[in-house]
Structure formats: C-alpha cells, structure tokens
C-alpha positions in Angstrom: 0.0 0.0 0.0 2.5 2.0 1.3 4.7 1.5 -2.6 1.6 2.2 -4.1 1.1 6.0 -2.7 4.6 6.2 -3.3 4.6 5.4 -6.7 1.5 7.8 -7.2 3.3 10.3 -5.7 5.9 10.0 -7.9 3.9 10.0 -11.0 2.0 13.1 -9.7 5.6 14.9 -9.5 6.7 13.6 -12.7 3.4 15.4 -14.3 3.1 18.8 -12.2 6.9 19.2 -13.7 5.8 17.9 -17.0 3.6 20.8 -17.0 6.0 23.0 -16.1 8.6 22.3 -18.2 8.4 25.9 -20.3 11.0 27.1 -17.7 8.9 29.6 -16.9 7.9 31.3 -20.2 4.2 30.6 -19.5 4.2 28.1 -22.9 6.0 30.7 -25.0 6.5 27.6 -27.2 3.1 26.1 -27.2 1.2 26.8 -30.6 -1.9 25.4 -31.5 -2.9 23.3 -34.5 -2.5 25.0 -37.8 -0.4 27.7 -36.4 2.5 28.3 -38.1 6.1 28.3 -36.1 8.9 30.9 -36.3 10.7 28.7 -38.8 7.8 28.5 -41.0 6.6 32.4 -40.7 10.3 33.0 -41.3 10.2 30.6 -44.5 7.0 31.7 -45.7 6.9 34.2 -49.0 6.4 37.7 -49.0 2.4 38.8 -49.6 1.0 34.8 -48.3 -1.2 34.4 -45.4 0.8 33.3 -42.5 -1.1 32.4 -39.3 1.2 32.7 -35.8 0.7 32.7 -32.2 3.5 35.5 -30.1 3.4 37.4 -26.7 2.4 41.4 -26.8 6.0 43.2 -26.1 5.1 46.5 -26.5 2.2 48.7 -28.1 3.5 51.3 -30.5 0.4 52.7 -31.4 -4.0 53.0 -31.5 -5.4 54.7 -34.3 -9.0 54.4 -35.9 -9.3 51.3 -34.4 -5.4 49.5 -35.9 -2.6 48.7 -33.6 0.9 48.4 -34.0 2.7 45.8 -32.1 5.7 44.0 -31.6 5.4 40.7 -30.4 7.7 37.7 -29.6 7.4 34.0 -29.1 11.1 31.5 -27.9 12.2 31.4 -31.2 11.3 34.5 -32.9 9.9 38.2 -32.8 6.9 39.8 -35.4 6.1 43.3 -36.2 2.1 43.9 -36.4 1.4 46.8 -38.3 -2.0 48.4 -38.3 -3.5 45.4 -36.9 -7.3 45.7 -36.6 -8.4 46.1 -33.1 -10.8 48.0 -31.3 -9.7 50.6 -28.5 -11.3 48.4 -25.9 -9.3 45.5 -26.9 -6.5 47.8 -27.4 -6.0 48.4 -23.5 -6.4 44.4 -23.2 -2.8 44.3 -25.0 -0.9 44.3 -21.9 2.8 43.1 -21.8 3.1 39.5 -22.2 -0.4 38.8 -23.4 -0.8 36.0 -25.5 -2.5 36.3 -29.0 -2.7 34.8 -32.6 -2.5 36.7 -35.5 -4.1 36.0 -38.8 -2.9 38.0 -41.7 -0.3 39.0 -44.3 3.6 38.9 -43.8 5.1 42.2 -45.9 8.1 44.0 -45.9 9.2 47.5 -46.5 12.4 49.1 -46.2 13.5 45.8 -45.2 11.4 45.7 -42.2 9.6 42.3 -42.6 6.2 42.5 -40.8 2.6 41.3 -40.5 -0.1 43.5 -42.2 -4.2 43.3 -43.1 -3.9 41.1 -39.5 -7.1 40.3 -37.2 -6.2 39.2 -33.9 -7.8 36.7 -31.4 -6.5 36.9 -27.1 -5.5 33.5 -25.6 -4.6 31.8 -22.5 -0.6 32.5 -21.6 1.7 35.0 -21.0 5.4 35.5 -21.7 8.0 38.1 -21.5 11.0 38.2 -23.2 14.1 39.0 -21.5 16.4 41.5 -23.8 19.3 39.4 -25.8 22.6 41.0 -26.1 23.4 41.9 -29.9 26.0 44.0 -29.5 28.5 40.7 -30.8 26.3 40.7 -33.6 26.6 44.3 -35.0 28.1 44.9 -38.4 27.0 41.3 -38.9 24.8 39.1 -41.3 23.4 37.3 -38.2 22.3 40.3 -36.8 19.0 40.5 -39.0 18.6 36.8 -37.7 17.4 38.8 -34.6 14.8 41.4 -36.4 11.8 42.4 -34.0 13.8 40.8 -31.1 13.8 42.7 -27.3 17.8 43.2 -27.5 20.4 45.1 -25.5 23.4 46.5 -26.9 26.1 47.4 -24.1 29.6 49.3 -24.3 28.6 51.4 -27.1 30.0 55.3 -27.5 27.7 58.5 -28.2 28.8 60.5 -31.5 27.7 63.5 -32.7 24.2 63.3 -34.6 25.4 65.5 -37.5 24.2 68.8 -36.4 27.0 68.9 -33.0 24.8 67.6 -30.5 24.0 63.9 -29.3 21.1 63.8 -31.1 18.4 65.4 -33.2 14.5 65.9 -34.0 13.7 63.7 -36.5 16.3 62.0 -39.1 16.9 65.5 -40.4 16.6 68.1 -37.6 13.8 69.0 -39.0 11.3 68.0 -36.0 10.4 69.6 -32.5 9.5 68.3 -29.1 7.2 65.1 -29.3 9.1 64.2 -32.6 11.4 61.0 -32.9 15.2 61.0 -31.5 17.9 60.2 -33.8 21.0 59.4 -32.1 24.3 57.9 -33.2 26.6 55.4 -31.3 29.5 53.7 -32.2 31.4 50.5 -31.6 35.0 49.3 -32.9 34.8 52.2 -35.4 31.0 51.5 -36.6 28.5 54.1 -36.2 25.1 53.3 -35.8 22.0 55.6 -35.8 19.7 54.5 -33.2 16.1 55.7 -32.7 13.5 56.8 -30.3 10.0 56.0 -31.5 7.8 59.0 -30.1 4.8 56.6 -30.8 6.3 54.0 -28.6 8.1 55.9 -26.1 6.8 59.9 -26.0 8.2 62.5 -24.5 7.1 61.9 -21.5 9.1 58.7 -21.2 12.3 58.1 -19.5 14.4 56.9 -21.9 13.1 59.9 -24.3 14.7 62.5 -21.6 17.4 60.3 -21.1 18.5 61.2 -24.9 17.3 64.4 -24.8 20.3 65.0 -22.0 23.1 62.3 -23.5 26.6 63.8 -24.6 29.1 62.9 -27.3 31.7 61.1 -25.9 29.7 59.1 -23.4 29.6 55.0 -23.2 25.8 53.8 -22.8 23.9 50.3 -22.7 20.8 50.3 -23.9 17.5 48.1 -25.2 14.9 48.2 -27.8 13.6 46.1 -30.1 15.5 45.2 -33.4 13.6 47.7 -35.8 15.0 47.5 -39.8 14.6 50.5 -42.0 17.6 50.3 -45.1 19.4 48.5 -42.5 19.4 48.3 -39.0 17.7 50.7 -36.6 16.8 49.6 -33.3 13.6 51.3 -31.8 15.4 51.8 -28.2 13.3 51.6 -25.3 16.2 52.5 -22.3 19.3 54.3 -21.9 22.2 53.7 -19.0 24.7 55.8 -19.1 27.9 54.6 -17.8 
C-alpha cells in the first residue's frame, strides 16, 4: 500500500513538472494546431497568409481602431502593423499577453512584418528577457534577430550630425514630441539608433534620457530590433555609464 502511494506520488511529480517544463515562459513555445512556427513564418513568401501565435512586447500605437505591435514567441519576434483592433481591446494588449494573429507577412524598407492582420486573445503570457546583440553588430546574423527585445552594451555617443548627441527627426527637422535620432559607435561603426515618439513619447524616461546624452559618453541600452535600409533599433532604455 505504502509502494503504491509512493509510486502515485511519484507519478503526480513527474506530471506537475511535465507541466511546467516551459521554464517559466508561460508556454511561449506552445502553438496550437495550424499555427505556423517561427521557422515557418520566417520561411514563408512575401504577400502569403501566415497564421502565428506571439506574446504582446510592446504597443507602438491606437489609431481608428489599428494597432501596432511588436510581439515575440522563444524562437522569434513579429512586427504587427495596423493590426485591426478596437480601442477596448486595445487596453487588453498588456505586456506579455498571449494572441494569434491572422494575416499577411510584408516588408518595407527591409522591415519584414505582419499587415491586413485580425487578432484573437489567448490563454498564456510571456515576457522576453532583452538578448545582447551587441557581438552581432556589423553582422549578417544580426537581422537573424529582427523584432527581437535586445540590449546592446559598451557602445560610444557620437555626434548626430548637427553637434549635438542627437536630433528631431532623421533631419533636424522636428520639434519636441518628434522622434530622436541618435548615433553610437562601436570598434569604429557608427550606428543611428532611434526613439520611437509613438512607442516611447516624451514623457518617457528613456526619451529624456537622450534628450540630455553627450558625445563622448559609453551607454547600454535596449529596444527592439527595428529594420529601415538596414538596422535601426527602436530603443526603449538608456544607461549611461
């Protein structure tokens, strides 16, 4: 009798670890049936329907009822671009909410993404941890991480072309509220880096963090892995060092 508990008990153990065996990404790599994975989306041709299920990162932006999101699965990361969703279900998008997509991968620039999409909430939740690709800059892997929550760490402020650390806009020609361009450098690269006003306004940290950067200064940062004519991370924090 006493064998026979044990046993159960054992079994019981085995299962409950079964079951947890995500190490702790809430299922990030559970999809359901006719869902494609990130190798497939990633094989898939431009302009076919692709079908995926990812984890809400961030909210860019709610307009006449289309959201933009980046979202990210265990293998992979998606861009959704004027995804249809209401305002209501807008404010449901919370970090790490689980949802499939239905709709059209795309590119432009060389920003591959996920347009005409519909989206559906499920059960889960996952947040991805920011991956280190500063190793990878100057790289063909690096586009391996497009989308991605990355860090880049080490990296030196230059001068953003008009004798300050940064500017309005890619040309100087913006105000307040507009987006930050900023350059950085690393082993003799320079990189211009970006802060999204529709992701992270002015009244954000990391906006009034490059607001007040200097040329000369070493900074880690993270963001997501944005592409536009090559890379141009969409950066979300600032350290200075």
């Amino acid at each position: 009798m006493k064998k026979c508990f044990i046993a159960t008990l054992a079994l019981t153990l085995v299962l409950a670890l079964a079951g947890c065996g995500n190490g702790g990404n809430g299922g990030a790599d559970e999809k359901s049936e006719g869902v494609m994975t990130y190798a497939e989306y990633d094989a898939a041709a431009l302009d076919t329907q692709v079908v995926i299920e990812a984890y809400v990162q961030a909210k860019q932006s709610w307009w006449e009822n289309q959201a933009t999101v980046y979202a990210q699965d265990k293998d992979g990361a998606y861009f959704l671009y004027n995804m249809a969703c209401s305002e209501e279900d807008y404010a449901k998008l919370t970090t790490g909410t689980k949802i499939k997509v239905t709709g059209y991968k795309a590119e432009w620039s060389g920003e591959v993404e996920i347009i005409d999409a519909t989206f559906e909430i499920m059960e889960g939740n996952y947040v991805a941890e920011a991956v280190d690709v500063t190793s990878l800059l100057g790289t063909d892997d690096l586009i391996k991480r497009q989308n991605q929550f990355v860090s880049f760490k080490g990296m030196t402020v230059e001068d953003a072309g008009n004798g300050s650390a940064f500017m309005y806009n890619w040309d100087g020609s913006g105000e307040e509220g507009s987006d930050l361009y900023f350059n950085v450098s690393l082993n003799g690269n320079t990189y211009t880096f970006t802060v999204e006003s529709y992701l992270c306004g002015p009244d954000t940290d990391v906006y009034q963090a490059v607001k007040a950067l200097e040329i000369g200064q070493t900074v880690d940062m993270e963001g997501f892995l944005y592409w536009y004519n090559g890379v141009n991370p969409h950066i979300t924090s600032v350290t200075v060092k």
